[in-house]
C-alpha positions in Angstrom: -14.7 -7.8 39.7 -15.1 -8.8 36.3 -18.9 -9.0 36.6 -18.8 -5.9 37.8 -17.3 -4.7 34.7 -19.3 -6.5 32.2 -22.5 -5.1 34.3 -21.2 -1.7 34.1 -20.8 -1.9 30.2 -23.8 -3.2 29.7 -25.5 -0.1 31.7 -23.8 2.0 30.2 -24.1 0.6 26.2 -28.5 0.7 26.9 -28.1 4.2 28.4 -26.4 5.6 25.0 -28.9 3.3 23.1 -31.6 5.1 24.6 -30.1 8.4 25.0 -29.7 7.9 20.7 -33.0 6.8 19.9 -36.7 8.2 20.5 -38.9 6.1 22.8 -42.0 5.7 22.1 -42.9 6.1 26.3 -41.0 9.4 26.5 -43.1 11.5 23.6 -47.0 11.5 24.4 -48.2 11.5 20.2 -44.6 10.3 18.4 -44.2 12.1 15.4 -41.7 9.8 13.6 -39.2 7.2 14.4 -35.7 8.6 14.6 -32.7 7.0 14.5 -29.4 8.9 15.2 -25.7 7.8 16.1 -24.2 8.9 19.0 -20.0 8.8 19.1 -19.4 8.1 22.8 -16.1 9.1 24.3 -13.6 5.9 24.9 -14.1 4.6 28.0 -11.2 4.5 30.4 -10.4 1.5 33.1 -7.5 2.3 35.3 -5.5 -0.3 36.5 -5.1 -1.5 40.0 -2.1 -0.6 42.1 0.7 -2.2 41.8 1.3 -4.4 45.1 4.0 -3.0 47.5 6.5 -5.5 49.0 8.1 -4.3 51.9 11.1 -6.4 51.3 12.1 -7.9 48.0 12.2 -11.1 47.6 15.2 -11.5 44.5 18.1 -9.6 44.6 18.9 -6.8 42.1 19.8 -8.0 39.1 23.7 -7.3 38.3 22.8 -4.9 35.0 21.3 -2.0 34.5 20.3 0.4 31.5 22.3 3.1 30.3 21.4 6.1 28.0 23.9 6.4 25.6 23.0 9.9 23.9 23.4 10.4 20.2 26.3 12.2 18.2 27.6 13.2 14.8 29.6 10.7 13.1 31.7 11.3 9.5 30.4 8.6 7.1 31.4 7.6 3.2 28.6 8.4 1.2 29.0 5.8 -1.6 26.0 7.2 -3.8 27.6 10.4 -4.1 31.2 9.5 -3.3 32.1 11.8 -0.4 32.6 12.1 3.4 29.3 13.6 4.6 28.1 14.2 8.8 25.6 12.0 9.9 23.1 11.6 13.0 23.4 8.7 15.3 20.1 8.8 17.4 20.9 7.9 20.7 20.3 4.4 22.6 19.8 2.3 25.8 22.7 0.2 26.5 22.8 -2.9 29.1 25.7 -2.2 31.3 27.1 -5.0 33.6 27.6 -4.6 37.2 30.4 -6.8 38.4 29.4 -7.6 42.3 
């Protein structure tokens, strides 16, 4: 599979060399010899699917993640010496499962 790959890039990389430069075989008198850059877009590997197990083989595990969502929260603002409202962004927390 992975010389598949490397094949395919390597197609692909001479195509946009040629598709950026003036051959020589393509024009019948060449004028001049031009050489231009051509900004490809990325190129994009998907990754296989994941493989499906029709029964697991480990249990569970005993915890699970919780969203704990964020709140205002009164806090003493020493640089300016007063009680001021704050955010508190929210958070995952690890909850426990007792079996």
């Amino acid at each position: 599979m992975k010389k598949i790959l490397l094949v395919g890039t390597l197609i692909i990389i001479l195509f946009l060399f040629f598709l950026t430069n003036d051959s020589a075989l393509a024009q019948r008198h060449p004028r001049h010899y031009h050489f231009g850059f051509f900004i490809a877009p990325p190129v994009i590997f998907w990754a296989p699917a994941p493989p499906y197990y029709s029964q697991p083989f480990y249990p569970p595990p005993p915890y699970y993640r919780e969203w704990v969502p964020g709140h205002w929260e009164w806090q003493w603002d020493p640089y300016w010496g007063r009680w001021r409202r704050v955010w508190i962004p929210g958070y995952w927390r690890w909850e426990y499962e007792d079996p």
